[in-house]
NUKOL-758483 format. One record per residue (C-alpha): residue number from 1; y, z, x negated; residue in three letters. Coordinates in steps of 0.25 Angstrom, whole numbers, plus 5000, padded with zeros to 4 digits. Each point is the difference from the previous one (the first is absolute). Layout:
BEGIN
+-----+------+------+------+--------+
| num |   py |   pz |   px | residu |
+-----+------+------+------+--------+
| NUM |    Y |    Z |    X |    ALA |
...
+-----+------+------+------+--------+
end
This chain:
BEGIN
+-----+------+------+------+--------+
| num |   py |   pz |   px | residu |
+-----+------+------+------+--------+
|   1 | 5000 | 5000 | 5000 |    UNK |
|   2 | 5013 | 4997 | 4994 |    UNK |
|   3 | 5010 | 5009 | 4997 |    UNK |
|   4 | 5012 | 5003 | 5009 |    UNK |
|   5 | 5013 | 4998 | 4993 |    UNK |
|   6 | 5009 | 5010 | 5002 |    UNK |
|   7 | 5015 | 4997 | 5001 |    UNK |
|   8 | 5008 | 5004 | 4988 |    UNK |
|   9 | 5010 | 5011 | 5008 |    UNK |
|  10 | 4987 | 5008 | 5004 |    UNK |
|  11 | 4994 | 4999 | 4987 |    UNK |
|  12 | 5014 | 5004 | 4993 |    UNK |
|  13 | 5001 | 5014 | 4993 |    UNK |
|  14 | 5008 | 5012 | 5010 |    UNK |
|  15 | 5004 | 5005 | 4986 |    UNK |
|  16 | 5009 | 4995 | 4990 |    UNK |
|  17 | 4993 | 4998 | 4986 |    UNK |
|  18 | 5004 | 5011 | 4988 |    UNK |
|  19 | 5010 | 4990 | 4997 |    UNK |
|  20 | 5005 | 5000 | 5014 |    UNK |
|  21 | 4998 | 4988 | 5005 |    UNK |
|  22 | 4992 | 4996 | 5011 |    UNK |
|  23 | 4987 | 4990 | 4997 |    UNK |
|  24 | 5001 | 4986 | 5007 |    UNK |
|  25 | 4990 | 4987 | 4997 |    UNK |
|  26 | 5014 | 4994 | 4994 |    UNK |
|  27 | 5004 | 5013 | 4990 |    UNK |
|  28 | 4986 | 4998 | 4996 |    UNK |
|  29 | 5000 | 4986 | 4996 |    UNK |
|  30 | 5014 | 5001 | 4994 |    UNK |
|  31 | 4995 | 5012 | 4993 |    UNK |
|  32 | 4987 | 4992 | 4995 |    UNK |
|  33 | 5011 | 4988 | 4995 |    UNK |
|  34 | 5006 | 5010 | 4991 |    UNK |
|  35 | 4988 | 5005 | 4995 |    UNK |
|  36 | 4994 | 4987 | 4996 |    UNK |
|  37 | 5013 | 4996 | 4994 |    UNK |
|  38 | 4999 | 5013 | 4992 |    UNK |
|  39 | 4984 | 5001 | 4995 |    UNK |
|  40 | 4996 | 4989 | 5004 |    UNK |
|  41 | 4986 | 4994 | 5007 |    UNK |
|  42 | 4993 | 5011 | 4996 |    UNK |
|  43 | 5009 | 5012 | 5002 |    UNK |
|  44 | 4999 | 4996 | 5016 |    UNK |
|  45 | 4992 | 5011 | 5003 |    UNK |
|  46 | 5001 | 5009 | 5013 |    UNK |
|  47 | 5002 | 5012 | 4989 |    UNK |
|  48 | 5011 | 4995 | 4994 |    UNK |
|  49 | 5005 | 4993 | 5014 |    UNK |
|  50 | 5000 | 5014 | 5006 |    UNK |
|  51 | 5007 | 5005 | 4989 |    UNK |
|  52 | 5010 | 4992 | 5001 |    UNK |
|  53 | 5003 | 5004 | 5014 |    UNK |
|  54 | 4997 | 5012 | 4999 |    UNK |
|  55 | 4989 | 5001 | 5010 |    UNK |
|  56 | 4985 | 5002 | 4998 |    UNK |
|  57 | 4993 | 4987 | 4997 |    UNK |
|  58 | 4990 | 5004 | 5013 |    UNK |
|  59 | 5013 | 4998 | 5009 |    UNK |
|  60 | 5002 | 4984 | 4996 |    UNK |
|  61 | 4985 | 4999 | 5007 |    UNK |
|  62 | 5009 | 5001 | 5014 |    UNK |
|  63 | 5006 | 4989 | 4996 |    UNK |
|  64 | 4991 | 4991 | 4993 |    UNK |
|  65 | 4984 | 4997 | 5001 |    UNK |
|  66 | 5000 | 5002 | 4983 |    UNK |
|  67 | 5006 | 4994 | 4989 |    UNK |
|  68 | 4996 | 4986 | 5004 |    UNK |
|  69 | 5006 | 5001 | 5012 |    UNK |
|  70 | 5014 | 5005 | 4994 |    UNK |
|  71 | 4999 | 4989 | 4990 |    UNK |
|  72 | 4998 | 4991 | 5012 |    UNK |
|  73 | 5013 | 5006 | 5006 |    UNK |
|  74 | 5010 | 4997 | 4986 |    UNK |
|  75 | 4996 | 4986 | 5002 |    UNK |
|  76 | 5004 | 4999 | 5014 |    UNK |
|  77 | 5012 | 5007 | 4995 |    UNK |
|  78 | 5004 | 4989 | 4989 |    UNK |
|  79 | 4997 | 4989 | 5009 |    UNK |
|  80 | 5007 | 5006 | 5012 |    UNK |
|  81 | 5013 | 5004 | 4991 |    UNK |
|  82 | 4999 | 4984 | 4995 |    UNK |
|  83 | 5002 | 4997 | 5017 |    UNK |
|  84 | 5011 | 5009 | 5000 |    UNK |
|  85 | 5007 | 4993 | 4987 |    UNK |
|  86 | 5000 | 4986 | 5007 |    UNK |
|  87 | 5006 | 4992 | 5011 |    UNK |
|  88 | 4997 | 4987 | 5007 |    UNK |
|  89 | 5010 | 4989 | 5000 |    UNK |
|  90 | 4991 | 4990 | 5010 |    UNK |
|  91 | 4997 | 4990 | 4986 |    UNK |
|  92 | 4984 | 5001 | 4997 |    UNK |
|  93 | 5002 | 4997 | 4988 |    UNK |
|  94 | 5012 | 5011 | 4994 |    UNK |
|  95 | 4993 | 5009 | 5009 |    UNK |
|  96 | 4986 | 5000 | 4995 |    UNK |
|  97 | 5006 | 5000 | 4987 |    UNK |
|  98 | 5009 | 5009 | 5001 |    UNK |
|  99 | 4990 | 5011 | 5005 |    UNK |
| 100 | 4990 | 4998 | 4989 |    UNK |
| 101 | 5011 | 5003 | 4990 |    UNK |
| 102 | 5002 | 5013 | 5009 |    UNK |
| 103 | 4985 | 5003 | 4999 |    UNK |
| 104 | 5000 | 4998 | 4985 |    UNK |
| 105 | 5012 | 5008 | 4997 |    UNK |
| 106 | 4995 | 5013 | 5008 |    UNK |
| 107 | 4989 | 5000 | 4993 |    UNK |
| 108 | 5005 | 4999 | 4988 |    UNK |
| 109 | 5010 | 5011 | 5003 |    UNK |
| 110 | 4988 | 5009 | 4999 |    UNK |
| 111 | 4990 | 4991 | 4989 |    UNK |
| 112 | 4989 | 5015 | 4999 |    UNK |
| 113 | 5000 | 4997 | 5017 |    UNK |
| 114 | 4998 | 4985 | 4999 |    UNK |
| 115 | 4989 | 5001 | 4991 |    UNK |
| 116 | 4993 | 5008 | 5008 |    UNK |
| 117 | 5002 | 4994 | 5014 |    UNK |
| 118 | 5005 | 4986 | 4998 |    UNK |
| 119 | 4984 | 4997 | 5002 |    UNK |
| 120 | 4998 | 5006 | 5013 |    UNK |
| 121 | 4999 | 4997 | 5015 |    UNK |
| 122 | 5005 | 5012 | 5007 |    UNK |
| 123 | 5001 | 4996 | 5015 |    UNK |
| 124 | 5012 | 5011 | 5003 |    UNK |
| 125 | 5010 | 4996 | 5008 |    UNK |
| 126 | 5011 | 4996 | 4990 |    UNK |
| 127 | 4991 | 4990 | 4993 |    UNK |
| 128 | 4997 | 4994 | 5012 |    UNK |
| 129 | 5015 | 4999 | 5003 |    UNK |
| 130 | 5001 | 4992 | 4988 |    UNK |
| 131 | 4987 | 4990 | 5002 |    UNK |
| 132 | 5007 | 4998 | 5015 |    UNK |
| 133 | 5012 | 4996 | 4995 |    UNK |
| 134 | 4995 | 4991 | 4988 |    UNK |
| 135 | 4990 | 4993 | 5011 |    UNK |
| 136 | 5013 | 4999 | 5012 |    UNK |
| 137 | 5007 | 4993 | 4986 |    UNK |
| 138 | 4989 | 4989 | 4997 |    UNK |
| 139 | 4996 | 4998 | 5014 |    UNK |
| 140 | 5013 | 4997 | 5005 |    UNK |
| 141 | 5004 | 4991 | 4988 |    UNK |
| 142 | 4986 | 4991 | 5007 |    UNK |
| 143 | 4990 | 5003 | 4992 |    UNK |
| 144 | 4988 | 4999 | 5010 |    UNK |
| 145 | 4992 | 5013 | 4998 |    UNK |
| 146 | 4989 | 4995 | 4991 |    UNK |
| 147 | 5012 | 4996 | 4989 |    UNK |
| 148 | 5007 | 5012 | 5004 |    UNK |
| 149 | 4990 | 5009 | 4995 |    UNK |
| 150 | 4996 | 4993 | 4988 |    UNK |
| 151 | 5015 | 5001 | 4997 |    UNK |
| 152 | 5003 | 5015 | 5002 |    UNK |
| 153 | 4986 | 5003 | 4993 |    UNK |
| 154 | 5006 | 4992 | 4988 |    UNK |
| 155 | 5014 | 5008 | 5003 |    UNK |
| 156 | 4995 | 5013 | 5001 |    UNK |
| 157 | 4989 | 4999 | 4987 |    UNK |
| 158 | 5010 | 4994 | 4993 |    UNK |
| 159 | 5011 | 5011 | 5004 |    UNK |
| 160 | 4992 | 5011 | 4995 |    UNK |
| 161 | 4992 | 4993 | 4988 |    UNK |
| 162 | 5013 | 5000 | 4993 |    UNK |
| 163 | 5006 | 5013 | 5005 |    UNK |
| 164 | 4987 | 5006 | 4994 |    UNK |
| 165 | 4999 | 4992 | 4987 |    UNK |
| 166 | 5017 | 5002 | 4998 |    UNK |
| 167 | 4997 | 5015 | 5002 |    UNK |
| 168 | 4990 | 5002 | 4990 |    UNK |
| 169 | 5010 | 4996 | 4989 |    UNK |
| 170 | 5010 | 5010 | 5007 |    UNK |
| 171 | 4991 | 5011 | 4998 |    UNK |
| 172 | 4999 | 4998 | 4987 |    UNK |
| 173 | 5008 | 5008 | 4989 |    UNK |
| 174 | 5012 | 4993 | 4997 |    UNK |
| 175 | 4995 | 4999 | 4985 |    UNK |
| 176 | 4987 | 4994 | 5005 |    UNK |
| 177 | 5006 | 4990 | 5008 |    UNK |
| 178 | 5012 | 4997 | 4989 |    UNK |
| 179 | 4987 | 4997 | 4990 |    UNK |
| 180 | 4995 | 4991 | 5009 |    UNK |
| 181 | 5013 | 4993 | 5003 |    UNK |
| 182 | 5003 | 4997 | 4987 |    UNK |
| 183 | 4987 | 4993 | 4995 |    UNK |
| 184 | 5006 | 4988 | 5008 |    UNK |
| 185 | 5010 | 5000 | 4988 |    UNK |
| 186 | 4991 | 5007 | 4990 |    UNK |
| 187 | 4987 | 4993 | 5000 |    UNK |
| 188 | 5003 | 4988 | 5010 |    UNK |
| 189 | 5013 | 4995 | 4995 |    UNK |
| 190 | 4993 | 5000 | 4985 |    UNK |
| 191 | 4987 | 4993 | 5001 |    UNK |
| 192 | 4999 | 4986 | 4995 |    UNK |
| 193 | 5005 | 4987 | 5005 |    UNK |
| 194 | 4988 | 4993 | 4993 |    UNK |
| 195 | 4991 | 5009 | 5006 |    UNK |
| 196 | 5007 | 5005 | 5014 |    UNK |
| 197 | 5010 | 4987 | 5002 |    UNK |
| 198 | 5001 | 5004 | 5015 |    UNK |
| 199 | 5004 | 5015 | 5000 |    UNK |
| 200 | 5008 | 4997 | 4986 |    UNK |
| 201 | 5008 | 4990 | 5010 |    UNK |
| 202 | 5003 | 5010 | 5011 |    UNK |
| 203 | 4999 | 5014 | 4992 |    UNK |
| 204 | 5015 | 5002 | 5002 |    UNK |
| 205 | 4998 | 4996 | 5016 |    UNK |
| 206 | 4988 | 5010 | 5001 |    UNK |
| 207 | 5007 | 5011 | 4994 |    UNK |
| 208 | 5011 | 4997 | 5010 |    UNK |
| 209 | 4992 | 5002 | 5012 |    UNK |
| 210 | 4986 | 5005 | 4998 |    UNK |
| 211 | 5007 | 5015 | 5000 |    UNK |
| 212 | 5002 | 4996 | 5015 |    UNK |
| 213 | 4994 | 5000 | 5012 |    UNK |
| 214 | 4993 | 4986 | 5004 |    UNK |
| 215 | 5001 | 5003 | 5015 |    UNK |
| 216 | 5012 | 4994 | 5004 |    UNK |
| 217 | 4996 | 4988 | 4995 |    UNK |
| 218 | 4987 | 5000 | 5003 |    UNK |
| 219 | 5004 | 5005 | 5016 |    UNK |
| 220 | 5011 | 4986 | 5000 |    UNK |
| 221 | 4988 | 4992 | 4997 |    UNK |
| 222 | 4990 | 5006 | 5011 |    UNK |
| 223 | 5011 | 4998 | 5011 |    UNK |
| 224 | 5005 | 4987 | 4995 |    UNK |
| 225 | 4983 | 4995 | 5002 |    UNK |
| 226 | 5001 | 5006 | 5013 |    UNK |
| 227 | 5013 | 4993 | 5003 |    UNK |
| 228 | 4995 | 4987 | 4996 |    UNK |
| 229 | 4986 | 5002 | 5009 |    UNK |
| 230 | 5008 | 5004 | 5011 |    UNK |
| 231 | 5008 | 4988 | 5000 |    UNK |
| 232 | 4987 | 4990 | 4998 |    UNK |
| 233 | 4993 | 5009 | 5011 |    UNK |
| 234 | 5013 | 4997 | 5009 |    UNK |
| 235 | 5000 | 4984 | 4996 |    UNK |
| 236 | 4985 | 4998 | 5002 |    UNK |
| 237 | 5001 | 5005 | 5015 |    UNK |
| 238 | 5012 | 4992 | 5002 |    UNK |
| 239 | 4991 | 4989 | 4997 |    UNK |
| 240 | 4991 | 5003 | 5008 |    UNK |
| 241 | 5007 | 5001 | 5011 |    UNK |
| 242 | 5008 | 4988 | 4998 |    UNK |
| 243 | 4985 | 4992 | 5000 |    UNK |
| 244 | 4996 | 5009 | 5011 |    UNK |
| 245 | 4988 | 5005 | 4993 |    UNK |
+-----+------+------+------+--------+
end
């Protein structure tokens, strides 16, 4: 038998918390933010979670089924405050756009959080805001449903590949990342042109752009594809109608 959910105001503490605050699903998930922000993937733990609230880590289990369930909730909550960063302007195009730049940065504004939720599905009610509204996007640009779909499944994989691979370089220690930035000029920039006469050609280019992110590119590509087979799909059935097929 499945088991009832219980609303969050009767599952809500009558007591403030020893630092006076009063526990919420929100406080948690802000609180949890911070805490992977400052110990990373690892320090989330109930322990340290509760400490940080200063509540008994038994008391999150009124909010949360486990830690998987929490982790479930700070991916709805990047996705959800990407949502709340965006707006429609009615062009399919800047709109799709627009709101995969928004999903990208939110999660990189918290790298430890995207690279551990950027891979699930949580099926909360913010996330589901977010696939609606990307779907309401591509279907009323014309896509017909099976090309819609195949579109947002390429959007949205593409959306949070980046924003975990981008993250893992964040998380690193800025001297690990400068090292690996700078063998783009170190190593790259020096080999051979006899042996190596392509990245001896663009070594100064790659240095110039290999420390950033690809996803901007890479998103202007997939939404200029799905522009072009949107207008072929639109000329094949004006043909077809034209010959009365």
């Amino acid at each position: 038998m499945a088991k009832r959910v219980v609303p969050e105001s009767a599952r809500r503490r009558h007591r403030p918390t020893r630092q006076g605050t009063v526990l919420s699903e929100k406080l948690i998930v802000d609180t949890a933010l911070r805490v992977l922000r400052e110990h990373g993937t690892a320090g989330l733990t109930a322990r340290r979670l509760g400490t940080a609230l200063g509540a008994d880590p038994s008391s999150l289990y009124r909010y949360f089924a486990g830690m998987d369930d929490l982790t479930r909730a700070i991916g709805e909550e990047l996705m959800g405050r990407a949502r709340d960063s965006w707006s429609a302007t009615g062009e399919w195009r800047a709109d799709l756009r627009a709101l995969g730049l928004a999903i990208h940065a939110s999660y990189l504004a918290h790298p430890q959080a995207a690279a551990l939720t950027a891979s699930r599905v949580t099926g909360r009610p913010r996330e589901i805001a977010v696939d609606e509204t990307i779907l309401g996007i591509i279907r009323s640009a014309g896509f017909q449903d099976a090309a819609a779909v195949r579109l947002y499944h390429a959007f949205v994989d593409l959306s949070l590949a980046f924003a975990a691979l981008d993250a893992g370089a964040l998380v690193l220690t800025e001297e690990a990342r400068a090292r690996d930035e700078e063998v783009w000029t170190s190593t790259y920039a020096r080999l051979p042109a006899e042996s190596y006469p392509n990245i001896a050609a663009t070594a100064r280019l790659l240095a110039a752009r290999m420390p950033h992110s690809a996803y901007p590119v890479v998103l202007d590509t997939l939404l200029a594809d799905a522009a072009a087979q949107l207008a072929a799909a639109r000329s094949a059935r004006k043909g077809r109608r034209a010959t009365g097929d």
